[in-house]
Structures are given as C-alpha cells and as structure tokens.
C-alpha positions as CSV (number, residue, x, y, z in Angstrom):
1,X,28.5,-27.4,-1.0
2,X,25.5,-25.0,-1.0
3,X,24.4,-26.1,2.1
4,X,27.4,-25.8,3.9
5,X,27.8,-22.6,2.5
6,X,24.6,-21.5,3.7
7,X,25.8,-22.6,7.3
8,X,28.1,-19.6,7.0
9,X,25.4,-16.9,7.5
10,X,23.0,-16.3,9.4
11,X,21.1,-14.6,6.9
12,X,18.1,-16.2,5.6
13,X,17.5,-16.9,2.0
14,X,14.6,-15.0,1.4
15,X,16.0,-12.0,3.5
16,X,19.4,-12.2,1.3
17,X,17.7,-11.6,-1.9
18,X,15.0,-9.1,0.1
19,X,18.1,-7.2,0.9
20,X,19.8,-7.6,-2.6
21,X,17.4,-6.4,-4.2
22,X,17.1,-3.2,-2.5
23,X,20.8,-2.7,-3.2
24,X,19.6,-2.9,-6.8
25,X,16.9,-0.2,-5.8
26,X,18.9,2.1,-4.3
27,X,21.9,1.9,-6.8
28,X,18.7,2.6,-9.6
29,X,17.4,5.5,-7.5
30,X,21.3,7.1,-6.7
31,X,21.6,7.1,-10.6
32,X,18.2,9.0,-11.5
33,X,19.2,11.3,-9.0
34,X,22.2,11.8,-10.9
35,X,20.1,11.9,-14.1
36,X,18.3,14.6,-13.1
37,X,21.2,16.7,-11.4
38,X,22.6,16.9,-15.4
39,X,18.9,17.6,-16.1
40,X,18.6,20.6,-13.7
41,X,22.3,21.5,-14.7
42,X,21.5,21.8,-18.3
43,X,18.6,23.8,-18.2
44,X,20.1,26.3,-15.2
45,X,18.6,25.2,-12.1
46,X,22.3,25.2,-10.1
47,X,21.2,24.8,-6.6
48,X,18.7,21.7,-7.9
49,X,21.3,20.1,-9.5
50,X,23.6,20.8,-6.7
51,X,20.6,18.9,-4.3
52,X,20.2,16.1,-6.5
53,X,23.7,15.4,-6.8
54,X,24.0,14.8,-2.7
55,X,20.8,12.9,-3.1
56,X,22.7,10.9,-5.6
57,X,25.7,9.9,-3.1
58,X,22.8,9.6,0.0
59,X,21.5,6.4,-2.0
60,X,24.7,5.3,-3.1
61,X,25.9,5.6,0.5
62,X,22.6,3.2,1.5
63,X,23.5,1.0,-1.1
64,X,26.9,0.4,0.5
65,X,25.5,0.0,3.8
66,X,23.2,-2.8,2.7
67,X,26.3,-4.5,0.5
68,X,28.2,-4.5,3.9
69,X,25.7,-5.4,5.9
70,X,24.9,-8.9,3.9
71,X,28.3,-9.6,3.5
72,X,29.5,-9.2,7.4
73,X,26.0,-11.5,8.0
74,X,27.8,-14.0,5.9
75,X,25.4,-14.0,2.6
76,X,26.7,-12.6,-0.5
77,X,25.7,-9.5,-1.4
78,X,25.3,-8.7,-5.4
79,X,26.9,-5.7,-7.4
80,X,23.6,-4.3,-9.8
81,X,23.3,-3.6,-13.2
82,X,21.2,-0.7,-14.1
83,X,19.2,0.5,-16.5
84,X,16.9,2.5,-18.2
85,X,17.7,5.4,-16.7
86,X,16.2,8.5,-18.4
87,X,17.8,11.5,-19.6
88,X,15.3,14.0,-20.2
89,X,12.5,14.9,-17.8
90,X,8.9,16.4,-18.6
91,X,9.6,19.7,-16.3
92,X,11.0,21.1,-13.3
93,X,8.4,20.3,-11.0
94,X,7.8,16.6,-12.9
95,X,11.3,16.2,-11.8
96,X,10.8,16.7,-8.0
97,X,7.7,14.2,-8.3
98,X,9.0,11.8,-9.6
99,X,11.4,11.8,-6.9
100,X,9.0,12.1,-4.0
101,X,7.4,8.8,-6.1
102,X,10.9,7.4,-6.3
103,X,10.9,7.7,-2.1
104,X,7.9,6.6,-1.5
105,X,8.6,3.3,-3.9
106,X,11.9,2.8,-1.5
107,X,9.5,3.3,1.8
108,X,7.3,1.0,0.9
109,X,10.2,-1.3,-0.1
110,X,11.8,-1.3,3.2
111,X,8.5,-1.4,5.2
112,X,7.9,-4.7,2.9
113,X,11.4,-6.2,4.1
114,X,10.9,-5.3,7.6
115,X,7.6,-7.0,7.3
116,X,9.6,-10.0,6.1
117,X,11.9,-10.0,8.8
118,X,9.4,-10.1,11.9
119,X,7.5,-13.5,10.0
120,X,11.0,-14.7,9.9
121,X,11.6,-14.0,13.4
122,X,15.4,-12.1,11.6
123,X,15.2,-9.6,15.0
124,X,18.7,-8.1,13.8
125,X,18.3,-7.4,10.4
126,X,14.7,-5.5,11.8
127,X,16.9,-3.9,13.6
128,X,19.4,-2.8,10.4
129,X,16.3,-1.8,8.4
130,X,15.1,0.5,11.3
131,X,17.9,3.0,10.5
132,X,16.6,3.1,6.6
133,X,12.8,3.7,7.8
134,X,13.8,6.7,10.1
135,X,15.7,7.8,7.4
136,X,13.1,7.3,4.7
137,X,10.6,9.9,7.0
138,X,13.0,12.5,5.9
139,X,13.8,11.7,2.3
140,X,9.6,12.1,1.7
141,X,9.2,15.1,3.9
142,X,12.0,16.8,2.2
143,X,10.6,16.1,-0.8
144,X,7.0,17.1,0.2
145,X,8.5,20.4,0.9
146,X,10.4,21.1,-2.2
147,X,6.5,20.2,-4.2
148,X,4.9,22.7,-1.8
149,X,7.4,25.4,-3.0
150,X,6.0,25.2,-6.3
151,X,2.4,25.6,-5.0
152,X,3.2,28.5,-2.9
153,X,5.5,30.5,-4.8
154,X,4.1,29.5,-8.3
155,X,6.8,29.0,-11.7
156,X,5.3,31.9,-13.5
157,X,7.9,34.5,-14.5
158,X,11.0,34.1,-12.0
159,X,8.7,31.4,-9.6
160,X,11.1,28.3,-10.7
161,X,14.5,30.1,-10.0
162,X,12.9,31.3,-7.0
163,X,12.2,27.5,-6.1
164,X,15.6,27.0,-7.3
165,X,17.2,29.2,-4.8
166,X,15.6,27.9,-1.9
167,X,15.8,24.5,-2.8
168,X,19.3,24.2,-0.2
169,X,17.5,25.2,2.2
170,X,14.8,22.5,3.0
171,X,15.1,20.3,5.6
172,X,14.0,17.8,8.5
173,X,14.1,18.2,12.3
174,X,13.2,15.1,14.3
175,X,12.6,17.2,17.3
C-alpha cells in the first residue's frame, strides 16, 4: 500500500521529510518570536514587541507555505509539536541575537535542502525553496541592522528605548 501511495507524489522521500522538517523549524522559530514579543512587552519595549509579533506570523506564514506545498506535491505534510520554548531572555540585545542566530540556523537550513534537491535532480522543489533563500537575505540583514543599533547608539541611559523606537523602521531594499 506504501508503494502505491508513494506513486501519488512526486515528491521524494528524502525531500518530504527535508521539507517536514523545516515546517517543524519554522513553526519553532514563529513561536520564540512570539516568546520574545511577551518578553519585550513585559519589560516595555512596545515597538520590539510589536516587530516580533509580525516576525512571529512571517514564519508561521512560511510554515503554511511549505505544509501546502508538500501536500499539492502529493506527500504528506506533518502538523509539529513544539517545545522548549523559553520565556525569559538574558537582555534586550541577547534577544535580537539570538534571533539573527535563529535566521541564520533557517539559512543554512534551506541552503542544506536546496543542496538536497539539485543531487536529487527535484528541479521544482529548487525552484519552491528559491523564494525562502531570497527571503532569508532579508530576515539576516534586518536583523544585522537592529544589532548595529545597539552598537551605534549604545543602551546606556535612554540608548535601549532609543533602539526601541526605531526598531519599525528597519528594513531591506533589493534594489
């Protein structure tokens, strides 16, 4: 039955659960970023929280792209469980570092399937995962920026709501 079942898509094995599992990693990294919007909520850090929150629904939009694509390829795409996902952080800035690490994990995730899909000669899924690497030059540079706030305008005295305030208005031009 598994076999004939397998006949139905055009997915590959390997690529299914290559695919899967970065549904798992981007459901994982849409609820830190959730995490840490309550985090920068709580201790008054609106327009963070406010940035984290969209950040939140980016990844969880991503996820739902990935579900859909395996499941219009025919494979079977798998709802996560996730956990261990922390309530506190270190500090303000430890908070926008760990999510330029949590970007750069994805990157290298995606690069890693892409990989997997040229030895597999998958051309179309290449394709699919093209639209997450463009996308994941932004989410790092973005972040880059926000860490480079901290540098240049310093947290001492009012530095962090200073950071805090311009956090909306970072962002990426391809051009």
């Amino acid at each position: 039955m598994k076999d004939l079942l397998r006949l139905k898509t055009s997915l590959n094995e390997e690529i299914e659960k290559l695919l899967n599992d970065q549904i798992k990693v981007e459901a994982h990294s849409s609820a830190i970023y959730l995490a840490m919007s309550s985090w920068c909520d709580n201790q008054g850090y609106d327009f963070s929280a406010g940035y984290f929150e969209k950040q939140s629904g980016e990844e969880r939009k991503h996820m739902l792209k990935l579900f859909k694509y395996i499941n219009d390829r025919g494979g079977k795409a798998i709802s996560p469980e996730i956990f261990n996902i922390p309530a506190d952080f270190e500090s303000f800035r430890s908070v926008f570092e760990q999510a330029l690490e949590q970007e750069m994990y994805v990157t290298q995730q995606f690069n890693n399937i892409a990989d997997q899909c040229f030895k597999q000669k998958d051309f179309v899924t290449f394709q699919f995962i093209q639209w997450f690497l463009q996308e994941q030059i932004e989410e790092e540079y973005v972040a880059r920026r926000i860490l480079e706030m901290f540098d240049v305008i310093g947290e001492e005295g009012t530095g962090r709501w200073e950071i805090d305030k311009h956090i909306p208005k970072v962002s990426y031009s391809a051009e």
